[in-house]
Residue frames as a rotation matrix with the C-alpha (Angstrom) as fourth column:
UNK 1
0.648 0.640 -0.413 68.39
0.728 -0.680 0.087 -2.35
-0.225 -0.357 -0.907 13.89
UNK 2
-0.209 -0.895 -0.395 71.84
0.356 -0.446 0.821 -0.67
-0.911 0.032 0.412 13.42
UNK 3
-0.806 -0.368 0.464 71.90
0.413 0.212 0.886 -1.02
-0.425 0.905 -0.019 9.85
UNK 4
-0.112 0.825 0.553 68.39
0.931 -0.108 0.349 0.60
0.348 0.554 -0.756 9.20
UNK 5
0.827 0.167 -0.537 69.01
0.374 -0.876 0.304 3.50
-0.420 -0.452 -0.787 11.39
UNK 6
-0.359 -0.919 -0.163 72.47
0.389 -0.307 0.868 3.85
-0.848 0.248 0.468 9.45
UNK 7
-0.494 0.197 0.847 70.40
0.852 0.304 0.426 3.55
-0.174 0.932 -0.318 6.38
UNK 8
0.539 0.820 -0.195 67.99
0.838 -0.497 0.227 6.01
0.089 -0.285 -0.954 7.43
UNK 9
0.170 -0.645 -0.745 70.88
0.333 -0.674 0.659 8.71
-0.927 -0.360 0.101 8.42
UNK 10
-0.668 -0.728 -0.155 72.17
0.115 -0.307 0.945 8.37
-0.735 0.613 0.288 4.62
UNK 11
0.074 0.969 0.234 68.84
0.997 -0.075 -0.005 8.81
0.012 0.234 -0.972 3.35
UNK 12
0.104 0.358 -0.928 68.71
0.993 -0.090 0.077 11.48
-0.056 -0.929 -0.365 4.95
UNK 13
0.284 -0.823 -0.492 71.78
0.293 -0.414 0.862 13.06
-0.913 -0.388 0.123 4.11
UNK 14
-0.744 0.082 0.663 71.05
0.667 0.028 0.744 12.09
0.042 0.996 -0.076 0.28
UNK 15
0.558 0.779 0.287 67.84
0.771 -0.614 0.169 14.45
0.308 0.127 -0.943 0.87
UNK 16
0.669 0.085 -0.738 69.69
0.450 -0.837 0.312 17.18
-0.591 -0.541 -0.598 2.40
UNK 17
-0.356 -0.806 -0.473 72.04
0.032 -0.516 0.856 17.36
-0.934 0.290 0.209 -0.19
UNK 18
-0.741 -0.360 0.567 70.16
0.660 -0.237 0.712 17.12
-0.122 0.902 0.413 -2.46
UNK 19
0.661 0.705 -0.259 67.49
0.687 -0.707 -0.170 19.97
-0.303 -0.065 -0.951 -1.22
UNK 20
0.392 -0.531 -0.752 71.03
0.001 -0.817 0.577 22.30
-0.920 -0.227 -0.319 -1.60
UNK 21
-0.371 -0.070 -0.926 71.57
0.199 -0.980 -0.005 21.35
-0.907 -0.186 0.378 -4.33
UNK 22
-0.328 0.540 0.775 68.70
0.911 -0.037 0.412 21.83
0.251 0.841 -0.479 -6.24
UNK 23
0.591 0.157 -0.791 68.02
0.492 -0.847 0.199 25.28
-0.639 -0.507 -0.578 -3.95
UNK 24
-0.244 -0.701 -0.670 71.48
0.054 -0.700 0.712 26.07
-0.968 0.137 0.209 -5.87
UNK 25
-0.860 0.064 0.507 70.37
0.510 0.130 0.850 25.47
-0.011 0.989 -0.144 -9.59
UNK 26
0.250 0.956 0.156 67.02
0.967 -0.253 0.005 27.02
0.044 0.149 -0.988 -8.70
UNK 27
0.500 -0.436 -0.749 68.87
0.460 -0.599 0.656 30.23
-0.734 -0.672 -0.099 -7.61
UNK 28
-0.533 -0.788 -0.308 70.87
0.011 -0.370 0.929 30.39
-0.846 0.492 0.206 -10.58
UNK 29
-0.415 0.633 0.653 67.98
0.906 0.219 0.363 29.79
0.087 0.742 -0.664 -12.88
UNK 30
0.476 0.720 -0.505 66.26
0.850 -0.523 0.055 32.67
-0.225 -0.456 -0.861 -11.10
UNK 31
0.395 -0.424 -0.815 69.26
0.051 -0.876 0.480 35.33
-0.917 -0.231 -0.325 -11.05
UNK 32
-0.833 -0.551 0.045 70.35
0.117 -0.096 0.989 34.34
-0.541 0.829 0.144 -14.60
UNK 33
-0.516 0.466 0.719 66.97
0.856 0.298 0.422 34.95
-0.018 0.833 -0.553 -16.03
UNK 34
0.672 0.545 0.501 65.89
0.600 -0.797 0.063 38.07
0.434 0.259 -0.863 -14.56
UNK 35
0.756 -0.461 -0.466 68.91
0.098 -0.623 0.776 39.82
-0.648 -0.632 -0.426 -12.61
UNK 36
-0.120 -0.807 -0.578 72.03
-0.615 -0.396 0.682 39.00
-0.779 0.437 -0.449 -14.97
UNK 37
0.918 0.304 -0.255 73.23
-0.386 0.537 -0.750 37.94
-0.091 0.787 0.611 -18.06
UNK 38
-0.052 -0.915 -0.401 76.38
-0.359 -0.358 0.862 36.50
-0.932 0.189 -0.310 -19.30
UNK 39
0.903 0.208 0.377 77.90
0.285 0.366 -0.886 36.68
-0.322 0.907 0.270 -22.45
UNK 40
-0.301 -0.935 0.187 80.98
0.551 -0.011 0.834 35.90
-0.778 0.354 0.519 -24.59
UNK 41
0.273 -0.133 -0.953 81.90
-0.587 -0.808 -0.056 38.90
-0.762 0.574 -0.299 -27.36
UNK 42
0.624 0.236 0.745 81.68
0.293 0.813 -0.503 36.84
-0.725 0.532 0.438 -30.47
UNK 43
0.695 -0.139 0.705 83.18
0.634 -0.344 -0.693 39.83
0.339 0.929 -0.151 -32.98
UNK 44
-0.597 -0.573 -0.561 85.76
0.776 -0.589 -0.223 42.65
-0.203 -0.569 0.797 -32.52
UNK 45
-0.006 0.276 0.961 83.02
0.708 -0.678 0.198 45.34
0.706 0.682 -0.191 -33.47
UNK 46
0.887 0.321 0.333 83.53
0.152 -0.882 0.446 47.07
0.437 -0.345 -0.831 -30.06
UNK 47
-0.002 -0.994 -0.111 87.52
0.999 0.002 -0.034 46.49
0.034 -0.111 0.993 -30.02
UNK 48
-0.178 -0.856 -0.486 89.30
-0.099 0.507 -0.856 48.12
0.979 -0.105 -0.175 -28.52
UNK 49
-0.141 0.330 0.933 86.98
-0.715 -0.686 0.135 48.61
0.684 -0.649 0.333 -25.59
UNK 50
0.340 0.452 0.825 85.95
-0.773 0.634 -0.029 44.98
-0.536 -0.628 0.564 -25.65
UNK 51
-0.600 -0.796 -0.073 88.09
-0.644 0.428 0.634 42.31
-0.474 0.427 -0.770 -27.35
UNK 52
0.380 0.582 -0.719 86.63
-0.618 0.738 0.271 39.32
0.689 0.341 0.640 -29.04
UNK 53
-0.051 -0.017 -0.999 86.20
0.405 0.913 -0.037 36.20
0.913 -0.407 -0.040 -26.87
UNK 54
-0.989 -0.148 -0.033 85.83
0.072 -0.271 -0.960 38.21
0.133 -0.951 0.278 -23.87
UNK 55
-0.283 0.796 -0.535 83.20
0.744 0.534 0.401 37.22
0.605 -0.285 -0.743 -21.33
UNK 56
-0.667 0.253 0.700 80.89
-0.239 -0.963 0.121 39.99
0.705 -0.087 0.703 -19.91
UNK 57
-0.523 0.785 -0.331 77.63
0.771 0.272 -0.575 40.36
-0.362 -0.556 -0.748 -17.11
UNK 58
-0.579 0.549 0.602 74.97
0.064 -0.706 0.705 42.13
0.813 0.447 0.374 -18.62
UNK 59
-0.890 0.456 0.028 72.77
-0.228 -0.391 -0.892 44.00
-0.396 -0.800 0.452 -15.81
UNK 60
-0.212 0.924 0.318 68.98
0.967 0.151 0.204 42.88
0.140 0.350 -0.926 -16.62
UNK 61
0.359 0.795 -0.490 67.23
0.931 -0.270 0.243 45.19
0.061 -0.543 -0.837 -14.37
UNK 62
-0.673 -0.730 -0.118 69.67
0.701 -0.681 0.211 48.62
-0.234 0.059 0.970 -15.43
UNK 63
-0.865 0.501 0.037 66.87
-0.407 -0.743 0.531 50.41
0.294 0.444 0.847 -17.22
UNK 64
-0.512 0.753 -0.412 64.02
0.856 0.410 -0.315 49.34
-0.068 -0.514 -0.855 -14.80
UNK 65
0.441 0.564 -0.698 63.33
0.764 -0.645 -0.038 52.78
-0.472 -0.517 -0.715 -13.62
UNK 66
0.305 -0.443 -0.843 65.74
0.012 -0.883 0.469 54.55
-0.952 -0.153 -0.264 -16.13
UNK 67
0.996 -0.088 0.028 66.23
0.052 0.282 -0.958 55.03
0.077 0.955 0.286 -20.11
UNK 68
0.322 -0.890 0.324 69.66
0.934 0.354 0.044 53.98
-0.154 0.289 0.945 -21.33
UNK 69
0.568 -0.442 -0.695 72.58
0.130 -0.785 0.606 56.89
-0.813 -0.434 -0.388 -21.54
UNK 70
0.751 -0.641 -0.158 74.48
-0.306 -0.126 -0.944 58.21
0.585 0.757 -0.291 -24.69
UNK 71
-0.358 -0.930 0.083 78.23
-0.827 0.275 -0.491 55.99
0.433 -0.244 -0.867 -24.26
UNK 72
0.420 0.391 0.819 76.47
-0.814 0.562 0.150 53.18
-0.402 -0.729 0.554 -22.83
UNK 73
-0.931 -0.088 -0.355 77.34
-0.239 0.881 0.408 49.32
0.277 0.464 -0.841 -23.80
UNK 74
0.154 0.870 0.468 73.64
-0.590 0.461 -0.663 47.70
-0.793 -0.173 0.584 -23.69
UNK 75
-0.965 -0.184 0.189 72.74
-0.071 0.870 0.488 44.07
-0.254 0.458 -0.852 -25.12
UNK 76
-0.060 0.978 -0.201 69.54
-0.637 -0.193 -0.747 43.70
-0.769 0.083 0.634 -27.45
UNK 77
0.229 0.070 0.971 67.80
0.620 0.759 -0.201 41.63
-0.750 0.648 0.131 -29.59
UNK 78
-0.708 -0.114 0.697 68.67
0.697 0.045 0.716 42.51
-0.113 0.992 0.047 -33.39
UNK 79
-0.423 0.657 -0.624 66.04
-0.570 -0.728 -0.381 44.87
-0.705 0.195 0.682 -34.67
UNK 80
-0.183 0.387 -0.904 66.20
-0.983 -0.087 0.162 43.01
-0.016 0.918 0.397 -37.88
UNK 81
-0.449 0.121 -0.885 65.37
-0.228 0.943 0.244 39.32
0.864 0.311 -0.396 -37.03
UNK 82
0.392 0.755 0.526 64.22
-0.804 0.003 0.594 40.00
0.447 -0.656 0.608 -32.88
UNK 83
0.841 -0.031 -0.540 66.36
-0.011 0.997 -0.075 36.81
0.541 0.069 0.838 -32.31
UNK 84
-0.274 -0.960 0.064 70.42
0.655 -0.235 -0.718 37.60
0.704 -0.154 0.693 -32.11
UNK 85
0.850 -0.168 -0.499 71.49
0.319 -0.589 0.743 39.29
-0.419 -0.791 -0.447 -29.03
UNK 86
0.276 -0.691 0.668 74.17
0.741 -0.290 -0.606 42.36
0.612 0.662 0.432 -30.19
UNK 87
0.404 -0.274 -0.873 76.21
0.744 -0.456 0.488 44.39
-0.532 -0.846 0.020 -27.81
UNK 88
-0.397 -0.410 0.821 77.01
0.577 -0.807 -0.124 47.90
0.714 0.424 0.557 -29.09
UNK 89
-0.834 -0.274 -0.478 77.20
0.531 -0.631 -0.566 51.57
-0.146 -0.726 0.672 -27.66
UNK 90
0.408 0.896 0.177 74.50
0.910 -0.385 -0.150 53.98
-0.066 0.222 -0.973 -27.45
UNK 91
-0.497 -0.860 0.111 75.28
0.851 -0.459 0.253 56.66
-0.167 0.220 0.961 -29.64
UNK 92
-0.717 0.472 0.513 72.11
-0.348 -0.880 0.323 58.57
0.604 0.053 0.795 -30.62
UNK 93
-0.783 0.617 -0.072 69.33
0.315 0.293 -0.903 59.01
-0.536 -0.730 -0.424 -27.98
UNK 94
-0.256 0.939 0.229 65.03
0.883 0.324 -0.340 59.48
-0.394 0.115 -0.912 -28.91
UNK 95
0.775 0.552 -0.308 64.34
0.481 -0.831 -0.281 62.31
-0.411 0.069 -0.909 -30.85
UNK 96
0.207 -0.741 -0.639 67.79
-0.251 -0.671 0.697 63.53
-0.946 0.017 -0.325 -31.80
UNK 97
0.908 -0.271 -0.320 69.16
-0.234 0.304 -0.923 63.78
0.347 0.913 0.213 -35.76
UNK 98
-0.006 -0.856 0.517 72.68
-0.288 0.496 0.819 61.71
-0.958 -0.144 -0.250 -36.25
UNK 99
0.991 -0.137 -0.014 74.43
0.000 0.102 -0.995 61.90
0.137 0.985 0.102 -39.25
UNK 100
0.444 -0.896 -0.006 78.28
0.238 0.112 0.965 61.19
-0.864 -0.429 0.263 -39.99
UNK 101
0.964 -0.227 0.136 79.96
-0.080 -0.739 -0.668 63.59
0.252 0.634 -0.731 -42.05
UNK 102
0.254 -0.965 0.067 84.25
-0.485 -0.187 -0.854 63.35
0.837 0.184 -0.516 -43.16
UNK 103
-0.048 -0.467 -0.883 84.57
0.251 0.850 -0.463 60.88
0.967 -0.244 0.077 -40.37
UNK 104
-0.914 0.387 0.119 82.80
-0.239 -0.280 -0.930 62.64
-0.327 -0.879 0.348 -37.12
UNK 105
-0.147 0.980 0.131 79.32
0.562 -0.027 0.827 62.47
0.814 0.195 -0.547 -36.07
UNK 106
-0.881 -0.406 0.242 76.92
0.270 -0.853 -0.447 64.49
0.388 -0.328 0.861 -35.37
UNK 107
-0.397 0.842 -0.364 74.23
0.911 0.409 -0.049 65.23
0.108 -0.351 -0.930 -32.98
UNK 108
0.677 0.725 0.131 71.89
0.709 -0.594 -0.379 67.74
-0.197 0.349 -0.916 -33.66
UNK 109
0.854 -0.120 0.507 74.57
0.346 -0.595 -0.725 69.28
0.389 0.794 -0.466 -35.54
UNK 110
0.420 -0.779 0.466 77.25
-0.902 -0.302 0.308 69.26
-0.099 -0.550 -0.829 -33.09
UNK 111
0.056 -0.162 -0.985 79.86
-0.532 0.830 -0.167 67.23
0.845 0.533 -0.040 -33.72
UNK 112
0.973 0.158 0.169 80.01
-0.209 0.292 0.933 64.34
0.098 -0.943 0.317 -30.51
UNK 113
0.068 -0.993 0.095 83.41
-0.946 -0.095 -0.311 63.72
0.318 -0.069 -0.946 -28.54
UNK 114
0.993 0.055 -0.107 84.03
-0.020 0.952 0.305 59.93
0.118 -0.301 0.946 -28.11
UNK 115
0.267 -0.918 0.292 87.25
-0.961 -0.278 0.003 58.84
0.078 -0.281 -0.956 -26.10
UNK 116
0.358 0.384 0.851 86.52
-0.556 0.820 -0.136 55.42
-0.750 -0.425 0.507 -27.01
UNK 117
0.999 -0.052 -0.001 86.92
0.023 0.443 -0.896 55.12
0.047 0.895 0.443 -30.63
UNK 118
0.286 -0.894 -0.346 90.28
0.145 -0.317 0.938 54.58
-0.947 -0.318 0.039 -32.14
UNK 119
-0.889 -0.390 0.239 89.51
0.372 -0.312 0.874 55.64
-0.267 0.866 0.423 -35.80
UNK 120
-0.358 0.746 -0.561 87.06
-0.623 -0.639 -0.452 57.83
-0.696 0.188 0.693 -37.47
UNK 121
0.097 0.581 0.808 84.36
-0.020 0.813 -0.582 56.44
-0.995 0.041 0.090 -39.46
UNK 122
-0.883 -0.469 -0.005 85.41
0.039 -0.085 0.996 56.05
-0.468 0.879 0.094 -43.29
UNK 123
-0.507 0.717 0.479 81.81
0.595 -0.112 0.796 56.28
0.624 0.688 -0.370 -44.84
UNK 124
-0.666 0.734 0.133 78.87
-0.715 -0.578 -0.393 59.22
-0.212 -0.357 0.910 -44.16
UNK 125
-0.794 0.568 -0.218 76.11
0.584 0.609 -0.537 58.14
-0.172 -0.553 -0.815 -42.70
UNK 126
-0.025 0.771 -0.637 72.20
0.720 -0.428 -0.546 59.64
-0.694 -0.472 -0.544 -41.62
UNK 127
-0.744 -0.003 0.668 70.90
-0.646 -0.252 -0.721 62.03
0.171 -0.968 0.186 -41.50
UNK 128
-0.500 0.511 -0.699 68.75
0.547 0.812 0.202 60.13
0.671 -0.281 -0.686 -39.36
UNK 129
-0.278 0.082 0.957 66.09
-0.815 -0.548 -0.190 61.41
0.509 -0.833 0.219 -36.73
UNK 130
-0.831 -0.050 -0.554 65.80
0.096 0.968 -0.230 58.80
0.548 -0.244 -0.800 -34.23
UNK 131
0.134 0.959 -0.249 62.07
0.034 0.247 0.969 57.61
0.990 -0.138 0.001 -33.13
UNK 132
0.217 0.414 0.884 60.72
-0.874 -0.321 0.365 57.99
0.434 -0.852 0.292 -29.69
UNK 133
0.558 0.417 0.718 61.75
-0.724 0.667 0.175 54.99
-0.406 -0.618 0.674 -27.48
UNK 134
0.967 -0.199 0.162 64.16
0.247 0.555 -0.794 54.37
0.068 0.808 0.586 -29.82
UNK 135
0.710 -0.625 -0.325 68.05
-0.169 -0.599 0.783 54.13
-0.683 -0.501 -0.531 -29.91
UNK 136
0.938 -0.180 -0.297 70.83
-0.283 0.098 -0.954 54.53
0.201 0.979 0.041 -32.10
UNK 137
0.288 -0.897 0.334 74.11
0.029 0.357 0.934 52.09
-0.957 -0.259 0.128 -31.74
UNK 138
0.722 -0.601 -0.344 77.22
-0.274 0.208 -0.939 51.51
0.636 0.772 -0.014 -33.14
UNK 139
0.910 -0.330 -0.253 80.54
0.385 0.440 0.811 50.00
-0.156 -0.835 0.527 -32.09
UNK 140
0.710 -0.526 -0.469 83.51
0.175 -0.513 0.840 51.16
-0.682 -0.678 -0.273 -30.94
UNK 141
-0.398 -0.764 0.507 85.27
0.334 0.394 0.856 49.53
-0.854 0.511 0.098 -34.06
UNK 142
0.056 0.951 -0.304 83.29
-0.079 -0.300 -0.951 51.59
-0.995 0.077 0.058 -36.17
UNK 143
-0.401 -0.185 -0.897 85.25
-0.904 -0.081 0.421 50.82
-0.150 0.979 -0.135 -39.56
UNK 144
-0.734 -0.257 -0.628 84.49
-0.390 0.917 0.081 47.13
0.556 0.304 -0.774 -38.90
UNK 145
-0.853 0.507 0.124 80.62
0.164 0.486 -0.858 46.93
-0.496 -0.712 -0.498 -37.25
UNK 146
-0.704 0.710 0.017 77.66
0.405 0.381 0.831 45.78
0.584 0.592 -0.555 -38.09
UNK 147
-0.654 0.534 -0.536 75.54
0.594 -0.075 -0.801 48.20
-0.468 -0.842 -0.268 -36.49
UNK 148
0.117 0.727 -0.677 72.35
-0.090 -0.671 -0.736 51.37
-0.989 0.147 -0.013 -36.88
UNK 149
-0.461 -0.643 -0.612 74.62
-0.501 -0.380 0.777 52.38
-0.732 0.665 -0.147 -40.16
UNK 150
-0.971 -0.174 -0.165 73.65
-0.234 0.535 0.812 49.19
-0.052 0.827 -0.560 -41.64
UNK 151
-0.732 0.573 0.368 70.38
0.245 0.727 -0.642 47.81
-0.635 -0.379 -0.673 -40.63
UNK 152
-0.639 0.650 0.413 67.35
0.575 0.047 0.817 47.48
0.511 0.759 -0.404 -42.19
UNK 153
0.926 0.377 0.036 65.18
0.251 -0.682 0.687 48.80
0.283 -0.627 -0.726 -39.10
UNK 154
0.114 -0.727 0.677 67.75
0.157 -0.660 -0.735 51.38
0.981 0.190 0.039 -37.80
UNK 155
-0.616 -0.139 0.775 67.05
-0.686 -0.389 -0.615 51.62
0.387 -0.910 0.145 -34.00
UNK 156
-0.600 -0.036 -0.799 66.54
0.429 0.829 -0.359 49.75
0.675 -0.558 -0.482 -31.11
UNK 157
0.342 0.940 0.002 63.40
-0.047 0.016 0.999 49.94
0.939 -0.342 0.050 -29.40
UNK 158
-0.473 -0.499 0.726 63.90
-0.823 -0.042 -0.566 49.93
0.313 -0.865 -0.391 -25.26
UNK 159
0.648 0.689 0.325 61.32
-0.708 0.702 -0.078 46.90
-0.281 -0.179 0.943 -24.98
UNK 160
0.683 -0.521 -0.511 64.68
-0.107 0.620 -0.777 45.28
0.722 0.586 0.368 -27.17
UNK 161
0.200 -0.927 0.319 67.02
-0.665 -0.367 -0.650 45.96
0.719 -0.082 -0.690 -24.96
UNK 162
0.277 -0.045 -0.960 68.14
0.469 0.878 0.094 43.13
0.839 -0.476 0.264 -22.97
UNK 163
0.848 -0.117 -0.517 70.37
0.461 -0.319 0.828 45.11
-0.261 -0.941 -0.217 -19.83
UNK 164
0.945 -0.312 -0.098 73.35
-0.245 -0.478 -0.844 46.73
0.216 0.821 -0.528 -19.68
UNK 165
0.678 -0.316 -0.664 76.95
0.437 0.899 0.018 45.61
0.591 -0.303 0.748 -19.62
UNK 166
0.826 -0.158 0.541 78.44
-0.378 -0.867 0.324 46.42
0.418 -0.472 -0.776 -16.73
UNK 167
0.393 -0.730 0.559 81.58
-0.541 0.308 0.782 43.95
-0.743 -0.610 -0.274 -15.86
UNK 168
0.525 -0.314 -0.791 83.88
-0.449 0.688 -0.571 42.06
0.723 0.655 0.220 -18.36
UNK 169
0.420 -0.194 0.887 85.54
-0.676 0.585 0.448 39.26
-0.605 -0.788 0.114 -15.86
UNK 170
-0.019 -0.674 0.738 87.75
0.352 0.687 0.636 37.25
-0.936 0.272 0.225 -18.68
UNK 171
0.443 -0.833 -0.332 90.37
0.545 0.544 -0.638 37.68
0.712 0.102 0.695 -20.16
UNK 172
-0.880 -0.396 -0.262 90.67
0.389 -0.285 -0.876 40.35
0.272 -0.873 0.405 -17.43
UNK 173
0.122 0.772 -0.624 88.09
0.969 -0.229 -0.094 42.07
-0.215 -0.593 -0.776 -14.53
UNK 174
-0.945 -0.248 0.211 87.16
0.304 -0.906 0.296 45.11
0.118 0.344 0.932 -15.36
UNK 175
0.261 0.951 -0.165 83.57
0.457 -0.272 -0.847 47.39
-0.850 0.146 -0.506 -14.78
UNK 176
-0.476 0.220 0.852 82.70
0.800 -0.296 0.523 48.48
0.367 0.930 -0.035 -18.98
């Protein structure tokens, strides 16, 4: 009788752990698919702001109720394949021309201060007028990204936009 009520205890005990943890994998399925992302920086195209190999949390749910901000960092799919997920700044917002002239750019003709970059851009650019609902990136490294400049479709759509990043947390903590 002992031995079946012992049994019965570790039963028991094999169900309660393992209601916790599958509760915990369900949890993390849940908040990593619609609350955060993470992701490791693959390139240096937004050195020196973000490094390569450094490991980020992308906010899903940032632009629920709000459109993305000139200086942002935001993760989106590619324009040109819908697939690749690419982290660059928002540089031109919906409606505005953006053209780079002698290594500045400029937004509707003014040129834009960025305290981010650490060289000007070695090739003119645009002009460009950027589409409704639409945004224009580039990275920080701006001699050495793959970004608006190049693409075939030129701007990111806000329906692309995955979230935005808002914590890098290795090789050091920091809010981006």
């Amino acid at each position: 009788m002992k031995s079946k009520r012992k049994a019965a205890r570790i039963l028991s005990e094999i169900l309660d752990w393992s209601k916790a943890i599958l509760g915990a994998f369900a949890a993390v399925f849940v908040i990593s698919h619609t609350l955060i992302a993470n992701a490791q920086v693959p390139t240096g195209s937004m050195e020196t702001t973000i490094m390569t190999g450094s490991r980020i949390i992308i906010n899903r749910l940032a632009y629920i109720s709000s459109q993305p901000q000139r200086g942002d960092i935001i993760a989106f799919y590619f324009p040109d394949d819908g697939k690749t997920v690419y982290l660059k700044r928002v540089i031109g917002l919906p409606g505005e021309r953006i053209e780079g002239i002698d290594g500045r750019i400029y937004i509707n003709g003014q040129p834009l201060t960025e305290d981010y970059i650490r060289e000007e851009i070695s090739e003119d650019f645009g002009p460009y007028i950027i589409p409704e609902g639409s945004f224009f990136m580039m990275g920080d490294n701006r001699n050495n990204s793959l970004d608006s400049r190049y693409w075939e479709d030129k701007y990111v759509e806000k329906d692309e936009i995955v979230g935005r990043a808002e914590i890098e947390y290795f090789p050091e903590l920091k809010w981006l």
